[in-house]
N, CA, C and O atoms as CSV, one atom per row, in Angstrom:
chain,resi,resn,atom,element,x,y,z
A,1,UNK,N,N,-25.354,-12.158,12.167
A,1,UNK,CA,C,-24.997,-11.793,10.811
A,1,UNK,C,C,-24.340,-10.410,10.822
A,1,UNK,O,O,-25.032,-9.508,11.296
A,2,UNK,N,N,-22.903,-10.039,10.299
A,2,UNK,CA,C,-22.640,-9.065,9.728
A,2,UNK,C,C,-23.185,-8.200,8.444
A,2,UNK,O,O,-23.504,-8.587,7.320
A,3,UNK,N,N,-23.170,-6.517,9.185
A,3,UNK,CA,C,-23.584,-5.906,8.249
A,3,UNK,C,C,-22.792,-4.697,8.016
A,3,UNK,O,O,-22.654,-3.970,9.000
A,4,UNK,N,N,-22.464,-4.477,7.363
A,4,UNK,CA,C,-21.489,-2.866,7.307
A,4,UNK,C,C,-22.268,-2.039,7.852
A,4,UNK,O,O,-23.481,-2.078,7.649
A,5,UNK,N,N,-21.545,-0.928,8.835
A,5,UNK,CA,C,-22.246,0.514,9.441
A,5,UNK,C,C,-22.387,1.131,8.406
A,5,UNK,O,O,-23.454,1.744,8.376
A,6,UNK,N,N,-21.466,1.293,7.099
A,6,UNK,CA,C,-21.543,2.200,6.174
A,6,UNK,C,C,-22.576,2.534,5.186
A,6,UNK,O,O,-22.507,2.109,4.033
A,7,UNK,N,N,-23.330,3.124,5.514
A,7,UNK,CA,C,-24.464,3.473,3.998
A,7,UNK,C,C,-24.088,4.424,3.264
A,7,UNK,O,O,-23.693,5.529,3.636
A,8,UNK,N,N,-24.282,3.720,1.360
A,8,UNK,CA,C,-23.983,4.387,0.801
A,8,UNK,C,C,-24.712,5.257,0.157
A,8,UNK,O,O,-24.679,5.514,-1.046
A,9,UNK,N,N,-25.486,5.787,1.115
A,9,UNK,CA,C,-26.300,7.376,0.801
A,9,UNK,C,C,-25.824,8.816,1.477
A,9,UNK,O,O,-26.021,9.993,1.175
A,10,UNK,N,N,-24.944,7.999,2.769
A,10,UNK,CA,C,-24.600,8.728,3.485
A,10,UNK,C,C,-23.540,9.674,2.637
A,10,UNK,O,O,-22.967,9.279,1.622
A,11,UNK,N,N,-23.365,11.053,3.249
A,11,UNK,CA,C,-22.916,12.002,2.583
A,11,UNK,C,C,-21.347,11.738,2.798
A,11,UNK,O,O,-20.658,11.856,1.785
A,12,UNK,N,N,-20.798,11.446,3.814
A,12,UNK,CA,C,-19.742,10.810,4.783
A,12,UNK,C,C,-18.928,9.722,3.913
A,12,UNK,O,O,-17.815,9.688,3.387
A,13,UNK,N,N,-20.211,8.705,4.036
A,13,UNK,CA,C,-19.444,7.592,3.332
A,13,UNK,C,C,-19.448,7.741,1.349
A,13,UNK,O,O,-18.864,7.027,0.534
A,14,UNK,N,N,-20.113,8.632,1.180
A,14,UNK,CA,C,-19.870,9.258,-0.414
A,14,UNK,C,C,-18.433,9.657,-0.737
A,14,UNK,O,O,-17.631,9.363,-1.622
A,15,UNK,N,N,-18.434,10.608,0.562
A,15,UNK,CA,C,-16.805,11.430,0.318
A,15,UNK,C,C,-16.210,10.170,0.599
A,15,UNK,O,O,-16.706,9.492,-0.301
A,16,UNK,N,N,-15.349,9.272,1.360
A,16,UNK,CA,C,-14.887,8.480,1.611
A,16,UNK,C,C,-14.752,7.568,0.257
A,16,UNK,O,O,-13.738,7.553,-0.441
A,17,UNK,N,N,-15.792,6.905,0.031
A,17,UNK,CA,C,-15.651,6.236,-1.143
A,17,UNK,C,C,-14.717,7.064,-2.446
A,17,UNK,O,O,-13.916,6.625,-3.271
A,18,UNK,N,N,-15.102,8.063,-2.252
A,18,UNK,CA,C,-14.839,8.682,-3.655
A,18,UNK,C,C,-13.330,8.949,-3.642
A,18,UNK,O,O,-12.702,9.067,-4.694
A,19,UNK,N,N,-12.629,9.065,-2.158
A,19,UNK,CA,C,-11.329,9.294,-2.156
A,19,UNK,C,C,-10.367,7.717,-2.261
A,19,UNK,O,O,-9.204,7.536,-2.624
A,20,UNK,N,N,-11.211,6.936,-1.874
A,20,UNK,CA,C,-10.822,5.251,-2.155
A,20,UNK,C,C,-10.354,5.483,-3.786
A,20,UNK,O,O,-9.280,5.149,-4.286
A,21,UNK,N,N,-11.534,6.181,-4.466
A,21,UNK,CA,C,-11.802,5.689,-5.504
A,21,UNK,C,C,-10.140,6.245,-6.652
A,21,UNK,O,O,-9.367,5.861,-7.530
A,22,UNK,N,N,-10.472,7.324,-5.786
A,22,UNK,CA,C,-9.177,8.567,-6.466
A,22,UNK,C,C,-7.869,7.660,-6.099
A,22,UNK,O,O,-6.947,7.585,-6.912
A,23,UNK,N,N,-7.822,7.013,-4.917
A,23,UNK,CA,C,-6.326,6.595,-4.991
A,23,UNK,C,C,-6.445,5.509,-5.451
A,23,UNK,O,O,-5.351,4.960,-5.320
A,24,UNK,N,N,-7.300,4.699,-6.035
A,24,UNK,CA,C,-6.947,3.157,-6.450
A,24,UNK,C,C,-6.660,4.016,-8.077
A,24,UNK,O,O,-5.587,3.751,-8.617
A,25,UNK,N,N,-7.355,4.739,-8.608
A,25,UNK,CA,C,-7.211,5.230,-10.178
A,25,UNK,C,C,-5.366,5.759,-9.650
A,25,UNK,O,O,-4.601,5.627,-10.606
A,26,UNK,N,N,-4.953,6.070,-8.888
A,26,UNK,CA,C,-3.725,7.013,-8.830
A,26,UNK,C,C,-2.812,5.566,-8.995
A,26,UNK,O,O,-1.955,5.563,-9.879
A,27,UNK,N,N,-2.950,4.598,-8.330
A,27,UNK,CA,C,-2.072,3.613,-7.925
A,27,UNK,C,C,-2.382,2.548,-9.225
A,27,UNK,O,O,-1.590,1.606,-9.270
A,28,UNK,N,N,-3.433,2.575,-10.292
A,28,UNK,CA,C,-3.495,2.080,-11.525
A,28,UNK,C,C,-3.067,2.641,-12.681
A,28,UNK,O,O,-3.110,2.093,-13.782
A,29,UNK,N,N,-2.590,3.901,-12.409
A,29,UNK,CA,C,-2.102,4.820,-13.555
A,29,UNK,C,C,-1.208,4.391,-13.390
A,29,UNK,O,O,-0.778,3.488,-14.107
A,30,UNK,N,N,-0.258,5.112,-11.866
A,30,UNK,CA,C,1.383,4.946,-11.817
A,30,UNK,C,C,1.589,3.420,-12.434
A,30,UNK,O,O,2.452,3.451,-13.312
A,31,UNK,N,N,1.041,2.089,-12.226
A,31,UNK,CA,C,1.210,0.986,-12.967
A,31,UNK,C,C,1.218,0.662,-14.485
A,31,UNK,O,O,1.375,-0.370,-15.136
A,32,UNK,N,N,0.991,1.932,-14.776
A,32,UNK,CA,C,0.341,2.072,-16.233
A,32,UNK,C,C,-0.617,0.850,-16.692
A,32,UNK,O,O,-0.279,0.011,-17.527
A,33,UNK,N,N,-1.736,0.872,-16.091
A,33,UNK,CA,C,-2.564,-0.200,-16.589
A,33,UNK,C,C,-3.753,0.766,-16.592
A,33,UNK,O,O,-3.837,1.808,-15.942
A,34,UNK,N,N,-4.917,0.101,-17.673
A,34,UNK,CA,C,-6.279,0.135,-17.978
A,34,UNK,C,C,-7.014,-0.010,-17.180
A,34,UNK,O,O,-6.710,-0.573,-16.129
A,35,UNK,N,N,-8.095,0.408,-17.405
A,35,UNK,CA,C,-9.218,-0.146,-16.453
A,35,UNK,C,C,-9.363,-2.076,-17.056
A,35,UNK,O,O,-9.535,-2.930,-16.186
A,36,UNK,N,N,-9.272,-2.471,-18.464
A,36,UNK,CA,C,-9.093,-3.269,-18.874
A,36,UNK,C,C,-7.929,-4.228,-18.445
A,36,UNK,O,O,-8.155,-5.431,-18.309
A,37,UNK,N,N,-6.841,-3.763,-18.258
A,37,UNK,CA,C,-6.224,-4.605,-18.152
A,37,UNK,C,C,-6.190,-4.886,-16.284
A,37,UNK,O,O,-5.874,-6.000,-15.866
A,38,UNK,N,N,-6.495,-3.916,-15.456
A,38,UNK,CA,C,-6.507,-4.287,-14.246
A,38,UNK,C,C,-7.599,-5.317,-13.752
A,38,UNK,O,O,-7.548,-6.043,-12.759
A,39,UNK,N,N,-8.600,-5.195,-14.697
A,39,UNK,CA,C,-9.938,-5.874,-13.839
A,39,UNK,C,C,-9.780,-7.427,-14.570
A,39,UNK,O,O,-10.209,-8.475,-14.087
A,40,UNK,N,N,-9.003,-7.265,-15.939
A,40,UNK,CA,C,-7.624,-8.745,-15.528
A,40,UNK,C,C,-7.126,-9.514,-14.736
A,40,UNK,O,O,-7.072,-10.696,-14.397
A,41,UNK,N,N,-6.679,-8.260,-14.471
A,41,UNK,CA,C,-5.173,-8.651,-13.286
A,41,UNK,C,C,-6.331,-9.603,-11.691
A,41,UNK,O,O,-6.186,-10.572,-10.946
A,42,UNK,N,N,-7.239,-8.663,-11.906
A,42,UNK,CA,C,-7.628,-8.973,-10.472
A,42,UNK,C,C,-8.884,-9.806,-10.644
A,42,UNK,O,O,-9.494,-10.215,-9.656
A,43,UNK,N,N,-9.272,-10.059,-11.857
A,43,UNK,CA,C,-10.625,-11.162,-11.855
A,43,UNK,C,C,-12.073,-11.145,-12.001
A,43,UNK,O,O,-12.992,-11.965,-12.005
A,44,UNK,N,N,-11.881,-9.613,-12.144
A,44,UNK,CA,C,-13.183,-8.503,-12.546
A,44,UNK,C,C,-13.819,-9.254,-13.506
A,44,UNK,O,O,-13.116,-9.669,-14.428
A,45,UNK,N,N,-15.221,-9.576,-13.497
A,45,UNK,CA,C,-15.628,-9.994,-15.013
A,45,UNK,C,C,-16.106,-8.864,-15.853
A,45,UNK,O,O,-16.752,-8.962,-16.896
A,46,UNK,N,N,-15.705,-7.780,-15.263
A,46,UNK,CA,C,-16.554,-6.540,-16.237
A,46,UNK,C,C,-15.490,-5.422,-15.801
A,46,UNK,O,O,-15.143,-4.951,-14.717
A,47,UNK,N,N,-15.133,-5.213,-17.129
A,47,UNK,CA,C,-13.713,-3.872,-16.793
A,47,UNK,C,C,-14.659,-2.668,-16.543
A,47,UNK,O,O,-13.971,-1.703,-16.211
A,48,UNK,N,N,-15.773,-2.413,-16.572
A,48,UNK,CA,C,-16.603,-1.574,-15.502
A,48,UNK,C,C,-16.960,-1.205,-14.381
A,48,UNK,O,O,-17.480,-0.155,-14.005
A,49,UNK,N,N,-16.549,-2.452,-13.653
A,49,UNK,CA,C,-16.408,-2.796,-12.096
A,49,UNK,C,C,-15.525,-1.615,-11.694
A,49,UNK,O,O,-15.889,-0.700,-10.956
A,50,UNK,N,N,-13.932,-1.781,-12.449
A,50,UNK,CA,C,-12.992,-0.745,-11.677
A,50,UNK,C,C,-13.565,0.768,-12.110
A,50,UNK,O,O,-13.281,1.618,-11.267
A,51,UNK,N,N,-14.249,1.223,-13.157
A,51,UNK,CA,C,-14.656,2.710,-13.335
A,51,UNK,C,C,-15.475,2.619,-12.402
A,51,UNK,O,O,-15.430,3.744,-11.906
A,52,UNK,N,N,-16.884,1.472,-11.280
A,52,UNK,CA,C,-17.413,1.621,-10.883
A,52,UNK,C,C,-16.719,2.118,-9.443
A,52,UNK,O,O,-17.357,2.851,-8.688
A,53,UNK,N,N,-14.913,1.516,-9.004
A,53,UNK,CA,C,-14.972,1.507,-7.831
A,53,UNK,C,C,-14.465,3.199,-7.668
A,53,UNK,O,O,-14.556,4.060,-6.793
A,54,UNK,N,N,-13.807,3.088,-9.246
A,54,UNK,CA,C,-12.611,4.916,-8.960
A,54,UNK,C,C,-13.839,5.837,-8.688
A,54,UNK,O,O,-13.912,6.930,-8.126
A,55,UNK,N,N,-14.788,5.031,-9.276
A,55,UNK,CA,C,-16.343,6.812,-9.421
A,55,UNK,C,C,-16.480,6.644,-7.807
A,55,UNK,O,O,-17.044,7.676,-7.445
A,56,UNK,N,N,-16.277,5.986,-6.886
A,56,UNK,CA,C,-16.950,6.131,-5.633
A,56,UNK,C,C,-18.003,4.603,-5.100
A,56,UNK,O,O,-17.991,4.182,-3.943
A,57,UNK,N,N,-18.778,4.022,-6.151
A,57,UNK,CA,C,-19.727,3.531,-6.526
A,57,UNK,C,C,-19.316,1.862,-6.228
A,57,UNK,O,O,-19.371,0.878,-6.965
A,58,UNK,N,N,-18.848,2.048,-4.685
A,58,UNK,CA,C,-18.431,0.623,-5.014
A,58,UNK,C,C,-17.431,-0.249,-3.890
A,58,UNK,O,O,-16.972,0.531,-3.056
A,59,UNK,N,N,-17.026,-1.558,-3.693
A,59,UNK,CA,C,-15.996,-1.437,-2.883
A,59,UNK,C,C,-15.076,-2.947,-3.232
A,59,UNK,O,O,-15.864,-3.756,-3.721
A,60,UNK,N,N,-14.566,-3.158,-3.191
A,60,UNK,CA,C,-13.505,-3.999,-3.227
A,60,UNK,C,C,-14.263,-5.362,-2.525
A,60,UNK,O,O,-15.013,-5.089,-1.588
A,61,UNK,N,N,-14.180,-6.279,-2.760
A,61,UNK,CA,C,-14.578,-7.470,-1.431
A,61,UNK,C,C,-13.317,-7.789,-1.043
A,61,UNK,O,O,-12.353,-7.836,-1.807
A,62,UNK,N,N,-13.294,-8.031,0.231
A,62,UNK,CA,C,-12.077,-8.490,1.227
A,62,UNK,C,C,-11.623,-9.652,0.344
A,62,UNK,O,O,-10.397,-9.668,0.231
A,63,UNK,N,N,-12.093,-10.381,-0.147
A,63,UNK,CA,C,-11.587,-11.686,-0.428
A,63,UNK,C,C,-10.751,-11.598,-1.900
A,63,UNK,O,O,-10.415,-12.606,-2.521
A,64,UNK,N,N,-10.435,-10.001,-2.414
A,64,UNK,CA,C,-10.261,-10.059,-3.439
A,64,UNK,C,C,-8.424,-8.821,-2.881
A,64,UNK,O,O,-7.325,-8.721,-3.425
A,65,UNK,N,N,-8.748,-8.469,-2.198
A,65,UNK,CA,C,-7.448,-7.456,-1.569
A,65,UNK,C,C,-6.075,-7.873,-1.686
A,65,UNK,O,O,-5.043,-7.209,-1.602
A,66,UNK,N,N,-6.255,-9.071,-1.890
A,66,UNK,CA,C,-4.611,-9.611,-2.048
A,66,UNK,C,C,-4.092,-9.309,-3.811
A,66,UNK,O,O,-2.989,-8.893,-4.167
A,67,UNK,N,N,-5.315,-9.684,-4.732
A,67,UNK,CA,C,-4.948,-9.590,-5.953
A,67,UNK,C,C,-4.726,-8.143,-6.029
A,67,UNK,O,O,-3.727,-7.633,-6.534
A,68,UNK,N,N,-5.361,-7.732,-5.689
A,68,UNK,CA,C,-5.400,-5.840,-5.987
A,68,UNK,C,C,-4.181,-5.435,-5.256
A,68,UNK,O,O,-3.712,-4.347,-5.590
A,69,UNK,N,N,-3.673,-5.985,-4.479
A,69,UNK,CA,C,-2.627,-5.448,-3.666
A,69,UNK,C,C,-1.328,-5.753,-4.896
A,69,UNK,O,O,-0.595,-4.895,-5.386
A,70,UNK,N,N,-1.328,-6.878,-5.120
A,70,UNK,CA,C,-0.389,-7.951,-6.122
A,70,UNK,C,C,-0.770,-6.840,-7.174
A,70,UNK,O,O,0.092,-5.961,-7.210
A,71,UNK,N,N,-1.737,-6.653,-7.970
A,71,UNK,CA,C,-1.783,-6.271,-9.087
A,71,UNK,C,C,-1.244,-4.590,-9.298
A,71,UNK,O,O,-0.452,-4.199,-10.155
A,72,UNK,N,N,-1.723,-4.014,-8.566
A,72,UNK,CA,C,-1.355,-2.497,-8.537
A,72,UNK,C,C,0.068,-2.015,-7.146
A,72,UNK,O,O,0.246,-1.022,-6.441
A,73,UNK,N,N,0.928,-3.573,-7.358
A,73,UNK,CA,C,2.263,-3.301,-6.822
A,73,UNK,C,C,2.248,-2.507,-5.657
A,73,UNK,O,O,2.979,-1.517,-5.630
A,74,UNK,N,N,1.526,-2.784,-4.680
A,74,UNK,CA,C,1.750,-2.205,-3.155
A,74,UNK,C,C,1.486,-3.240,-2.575
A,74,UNK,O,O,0.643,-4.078,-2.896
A,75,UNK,N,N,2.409,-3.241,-1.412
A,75,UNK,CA,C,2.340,-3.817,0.156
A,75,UNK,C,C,0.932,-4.448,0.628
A,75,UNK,O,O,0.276,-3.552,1.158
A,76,UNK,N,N,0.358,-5.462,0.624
A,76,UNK,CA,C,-0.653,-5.824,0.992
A,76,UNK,C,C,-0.819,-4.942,2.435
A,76,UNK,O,O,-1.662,-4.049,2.351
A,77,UNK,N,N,-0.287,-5.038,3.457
A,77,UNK,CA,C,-0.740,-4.509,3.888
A,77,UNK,C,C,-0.826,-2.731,4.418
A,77,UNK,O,O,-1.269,-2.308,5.485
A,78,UNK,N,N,-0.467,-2.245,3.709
A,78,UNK,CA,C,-0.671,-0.954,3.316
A,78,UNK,C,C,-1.911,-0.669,2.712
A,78,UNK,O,O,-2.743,0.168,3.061
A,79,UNK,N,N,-1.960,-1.885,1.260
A,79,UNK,CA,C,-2.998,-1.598,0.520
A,79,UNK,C,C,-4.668,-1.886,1.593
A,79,UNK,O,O,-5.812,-1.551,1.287
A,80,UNK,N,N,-4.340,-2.375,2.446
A,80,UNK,CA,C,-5.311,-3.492,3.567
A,80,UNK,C,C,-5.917,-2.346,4.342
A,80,UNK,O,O,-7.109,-2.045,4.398
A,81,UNK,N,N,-4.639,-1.611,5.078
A,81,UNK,CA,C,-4.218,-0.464,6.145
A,81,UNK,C,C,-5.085,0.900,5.584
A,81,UNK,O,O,-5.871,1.528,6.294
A,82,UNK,N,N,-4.787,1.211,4.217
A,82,UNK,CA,C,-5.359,2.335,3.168
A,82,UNK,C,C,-6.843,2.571,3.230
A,82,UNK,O,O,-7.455,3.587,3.558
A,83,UNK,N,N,-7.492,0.815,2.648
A,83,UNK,CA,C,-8.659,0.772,2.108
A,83,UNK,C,C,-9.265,1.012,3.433
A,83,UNK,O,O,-10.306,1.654,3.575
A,84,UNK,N,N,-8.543,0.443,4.477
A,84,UNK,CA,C,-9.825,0.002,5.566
A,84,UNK,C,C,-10.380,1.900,6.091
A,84,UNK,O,O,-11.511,2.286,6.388
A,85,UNK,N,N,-8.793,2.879,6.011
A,85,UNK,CA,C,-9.291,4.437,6.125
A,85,UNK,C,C,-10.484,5.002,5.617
A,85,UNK,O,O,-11.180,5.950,5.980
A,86,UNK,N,N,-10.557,4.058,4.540
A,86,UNK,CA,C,-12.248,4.406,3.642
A,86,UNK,C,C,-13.320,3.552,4.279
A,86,UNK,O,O,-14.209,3.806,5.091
A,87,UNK,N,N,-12.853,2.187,3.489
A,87,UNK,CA,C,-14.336,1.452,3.580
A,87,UNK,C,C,-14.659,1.217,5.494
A,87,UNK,O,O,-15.873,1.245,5.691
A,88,UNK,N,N,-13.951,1.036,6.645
A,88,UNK,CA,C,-14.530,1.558,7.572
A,88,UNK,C,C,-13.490,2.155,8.965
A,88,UNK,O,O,-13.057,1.807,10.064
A,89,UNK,N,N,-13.483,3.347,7.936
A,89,UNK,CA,C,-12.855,4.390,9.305
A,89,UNK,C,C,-13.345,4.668,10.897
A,89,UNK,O,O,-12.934,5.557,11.643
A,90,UNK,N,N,-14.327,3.653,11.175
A,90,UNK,CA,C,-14.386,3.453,12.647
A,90,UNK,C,C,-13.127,2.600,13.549
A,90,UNK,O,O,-12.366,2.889,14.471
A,91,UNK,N,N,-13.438,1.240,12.591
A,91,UNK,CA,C,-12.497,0.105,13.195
A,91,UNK,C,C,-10.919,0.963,12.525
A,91,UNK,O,O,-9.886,0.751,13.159
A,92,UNK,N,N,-10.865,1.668,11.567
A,92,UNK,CA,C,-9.165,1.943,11.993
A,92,UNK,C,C,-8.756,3.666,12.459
A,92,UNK,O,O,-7.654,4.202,12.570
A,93,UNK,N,N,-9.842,4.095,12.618
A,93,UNK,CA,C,-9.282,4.343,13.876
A,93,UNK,C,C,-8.776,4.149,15.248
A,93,UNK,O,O,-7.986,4.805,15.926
A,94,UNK,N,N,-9.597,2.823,15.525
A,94,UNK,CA,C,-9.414,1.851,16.674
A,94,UNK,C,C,-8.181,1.810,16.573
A,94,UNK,O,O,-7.373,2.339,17.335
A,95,UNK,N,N,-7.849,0.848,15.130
A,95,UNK,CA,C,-6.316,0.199,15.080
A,95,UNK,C,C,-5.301,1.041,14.989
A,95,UNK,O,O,-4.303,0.685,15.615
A,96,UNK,N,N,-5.207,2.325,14.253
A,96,UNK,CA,C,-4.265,2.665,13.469
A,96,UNK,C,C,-4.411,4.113,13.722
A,96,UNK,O,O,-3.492,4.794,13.269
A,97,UNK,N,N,-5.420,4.785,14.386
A,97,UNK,CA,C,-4.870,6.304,14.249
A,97,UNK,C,C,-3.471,6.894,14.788
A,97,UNK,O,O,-2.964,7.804,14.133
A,98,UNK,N,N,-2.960,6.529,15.693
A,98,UNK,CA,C,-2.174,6.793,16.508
A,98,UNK,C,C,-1.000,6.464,15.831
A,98,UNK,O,O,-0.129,7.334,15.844
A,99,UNK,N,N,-0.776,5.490,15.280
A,99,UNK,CA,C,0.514,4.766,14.499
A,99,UNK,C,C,0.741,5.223,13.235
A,99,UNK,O,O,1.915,5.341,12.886
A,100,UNK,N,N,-0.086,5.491,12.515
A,100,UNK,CA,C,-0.110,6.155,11.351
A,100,UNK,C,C,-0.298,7.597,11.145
A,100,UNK,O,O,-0.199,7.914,9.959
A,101,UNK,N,N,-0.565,8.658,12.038
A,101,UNK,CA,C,-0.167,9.976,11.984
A,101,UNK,C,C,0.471,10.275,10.811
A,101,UNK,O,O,-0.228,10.610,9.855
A,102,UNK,N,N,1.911,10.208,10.669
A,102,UNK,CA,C,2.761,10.937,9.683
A,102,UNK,C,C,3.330,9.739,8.956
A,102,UNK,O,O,4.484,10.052,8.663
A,103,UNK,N,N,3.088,8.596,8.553
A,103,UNK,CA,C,3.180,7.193,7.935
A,103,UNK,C,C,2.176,7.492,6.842
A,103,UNK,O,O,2.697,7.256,5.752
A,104,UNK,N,N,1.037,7.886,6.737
A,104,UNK,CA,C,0.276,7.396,5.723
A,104,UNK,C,C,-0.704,9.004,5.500
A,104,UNK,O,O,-1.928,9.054,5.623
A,105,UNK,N,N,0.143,10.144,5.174
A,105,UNK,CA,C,-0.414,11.404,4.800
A,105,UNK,C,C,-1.433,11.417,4.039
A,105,UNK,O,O,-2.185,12.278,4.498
A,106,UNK,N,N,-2.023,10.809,2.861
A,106,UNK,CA,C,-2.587,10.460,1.491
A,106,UNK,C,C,-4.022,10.272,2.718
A,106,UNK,O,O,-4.672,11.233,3.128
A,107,UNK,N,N,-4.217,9.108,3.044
A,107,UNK,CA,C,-5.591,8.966,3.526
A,107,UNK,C,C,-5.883,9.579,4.712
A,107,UNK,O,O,-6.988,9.179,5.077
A,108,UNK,N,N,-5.248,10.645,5.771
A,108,UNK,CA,C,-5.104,10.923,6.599
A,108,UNK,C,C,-5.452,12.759,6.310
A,108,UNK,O,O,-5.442,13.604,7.205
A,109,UNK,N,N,-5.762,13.046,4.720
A,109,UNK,CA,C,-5.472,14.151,4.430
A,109,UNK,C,C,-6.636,14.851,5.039
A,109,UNK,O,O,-7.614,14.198,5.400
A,110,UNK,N,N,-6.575,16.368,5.196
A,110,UNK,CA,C,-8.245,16.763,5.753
A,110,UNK,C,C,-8.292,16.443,7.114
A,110,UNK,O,O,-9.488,16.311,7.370
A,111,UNK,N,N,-7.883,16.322,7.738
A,111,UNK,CA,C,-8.217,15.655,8.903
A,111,UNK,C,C,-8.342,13.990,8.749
A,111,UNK,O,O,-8.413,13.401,9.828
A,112,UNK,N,N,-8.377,13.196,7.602
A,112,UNK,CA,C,-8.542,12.150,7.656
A,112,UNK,C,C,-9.881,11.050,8.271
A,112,UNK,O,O,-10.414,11.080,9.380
A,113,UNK,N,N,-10.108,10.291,7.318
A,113,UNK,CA,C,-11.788,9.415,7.386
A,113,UNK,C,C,-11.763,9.176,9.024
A,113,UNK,O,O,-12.658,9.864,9.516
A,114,UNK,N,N,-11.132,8.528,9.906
A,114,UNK,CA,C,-11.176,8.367,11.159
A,114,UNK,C,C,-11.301,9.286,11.852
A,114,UNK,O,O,-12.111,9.036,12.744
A,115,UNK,N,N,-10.749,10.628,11.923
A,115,UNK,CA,C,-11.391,12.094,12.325
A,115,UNK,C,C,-12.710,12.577,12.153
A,115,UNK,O,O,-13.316,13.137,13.066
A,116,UNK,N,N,-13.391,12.302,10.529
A,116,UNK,CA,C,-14.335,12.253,10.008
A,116,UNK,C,C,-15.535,12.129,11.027
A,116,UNK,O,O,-16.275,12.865,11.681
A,117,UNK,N,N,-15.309,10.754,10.793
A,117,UNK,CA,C,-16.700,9.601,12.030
A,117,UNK,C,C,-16.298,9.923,13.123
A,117,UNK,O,O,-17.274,10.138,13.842
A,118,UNK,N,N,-15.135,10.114,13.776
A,118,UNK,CA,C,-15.322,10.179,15.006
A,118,UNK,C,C,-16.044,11.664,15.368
A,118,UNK,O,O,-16.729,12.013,16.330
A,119,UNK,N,N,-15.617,12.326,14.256
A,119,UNK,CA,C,-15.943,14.029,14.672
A,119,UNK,C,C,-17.763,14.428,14.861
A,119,UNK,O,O,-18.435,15.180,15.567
A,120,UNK,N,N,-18.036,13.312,13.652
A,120,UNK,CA,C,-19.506,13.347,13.692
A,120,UNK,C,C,-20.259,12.571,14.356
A,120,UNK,O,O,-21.484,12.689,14.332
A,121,UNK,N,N,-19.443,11.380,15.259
A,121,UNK,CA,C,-20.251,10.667,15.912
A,121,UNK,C,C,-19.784,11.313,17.448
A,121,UNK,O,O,-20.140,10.874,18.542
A,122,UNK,N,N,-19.402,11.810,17.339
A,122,UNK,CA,C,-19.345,12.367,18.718
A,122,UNK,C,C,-20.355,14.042,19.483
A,122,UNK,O,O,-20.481,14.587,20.580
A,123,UNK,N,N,-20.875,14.260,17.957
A,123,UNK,CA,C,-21.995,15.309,18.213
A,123,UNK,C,C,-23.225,14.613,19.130
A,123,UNK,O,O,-23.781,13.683,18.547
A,124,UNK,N,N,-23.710,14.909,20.414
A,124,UNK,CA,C,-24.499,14.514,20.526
A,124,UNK,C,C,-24.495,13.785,21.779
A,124,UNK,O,O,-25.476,13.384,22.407
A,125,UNK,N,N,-22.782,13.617,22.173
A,125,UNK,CA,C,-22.797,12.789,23.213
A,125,UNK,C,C,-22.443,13.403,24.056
A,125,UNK,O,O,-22.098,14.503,23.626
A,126,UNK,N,N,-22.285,13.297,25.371
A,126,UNK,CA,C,-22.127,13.953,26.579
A,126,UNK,C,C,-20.399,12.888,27.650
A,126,UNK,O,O,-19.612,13.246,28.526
A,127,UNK,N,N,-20.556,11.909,27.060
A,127,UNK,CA,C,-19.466,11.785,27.655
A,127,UNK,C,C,-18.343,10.122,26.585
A,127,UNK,O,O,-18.940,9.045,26.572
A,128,UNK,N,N,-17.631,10.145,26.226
A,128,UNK,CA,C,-16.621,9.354,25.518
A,128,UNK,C,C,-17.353,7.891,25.936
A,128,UNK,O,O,-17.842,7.502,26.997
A,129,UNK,N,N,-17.211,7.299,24.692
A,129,UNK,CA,C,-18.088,5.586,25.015
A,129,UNK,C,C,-17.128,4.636,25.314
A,129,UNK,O,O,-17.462,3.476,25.554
C-alpha cells in the first residue's frame, strides 16, 4: 500500500503546501475566476475546497490534475511538473532538478522544495544514499 512521505504537521511540508497554495490562487486570479466558479470548472463539490487548497490545507488528487490544468489554462504538464515541486519534492528532484534550473524560477524560488528535503534529509548522514 502507498502512503505519502509527506506529513502535514511537518513544518517543511507546511511551507510547501502553502506556496502550492499561493500559486494555484495566482494562476486562478490571472483566469479571472472565483473560488466559485473554479471548484466548477474542476468538480469541487464545495467552493471551500479551493480556499482550503490556496490556505495550504490541502492537496489536489492526481486524478483530478487534468481538470485543474484545463481549467486554470496551463500546460498539463507544467501544471503536473509545478505541483509535484510541492506535493513531493523528493521524487522531483529525482526527475527534474537538473532540467528545470532556469525553466521553472516560481517553484524553484529560495532555493526551491527539492533543495529543501534534500538539504534536510541529508543532515545526519555520513555518506550520499
Amino acid at each position: 500500500m502507498y502512503t505519502h512521505p509527506q506529513r502535514r504537521s511537518s513544518e517543511l511540508t507546511q511551507k510547501l503546501r502553502n506556496r502550492a497554495g499561493n500559486w494555484l490562487r495566482e494562476l486562478r486570479e490571472r483566469r479571472g475566476l472565483s473560488q466559485r466558479e473554479l471548484a466548477a470548472q474542476v468538480g469541487a463539490e464545495y467552493y471551500t475546497f479551493i480556499s482550503q487548497l490556496e490556505t495550504g490545507r490541502g492537496r489536489i488528487p492526481p486524478d483530478r490534475y487534468l481538470l485543474w490544468a484545463h481549467a486554470l489554462g496551463i500546460d498539463k504538464r507544467e501544471f503536473v511538473r509545478t505541483l509535484m515541486s510541492f506535493y513531493d519534492p523528493v521524487t522531483y528532484g529525482i526527475l527534474f532538478d537538473d532540467l528545470t534550473e532556469s525553466k521553472h524560477a516560481s517553484p524553484r524560488a529560495n532555493g526551491g522544495p527539492a533543495r529543501l528535503v534534500a538539504k534536510k534529509a541529508s543532515r545526519g548522514r555520513s555518506s550520499p544514499a
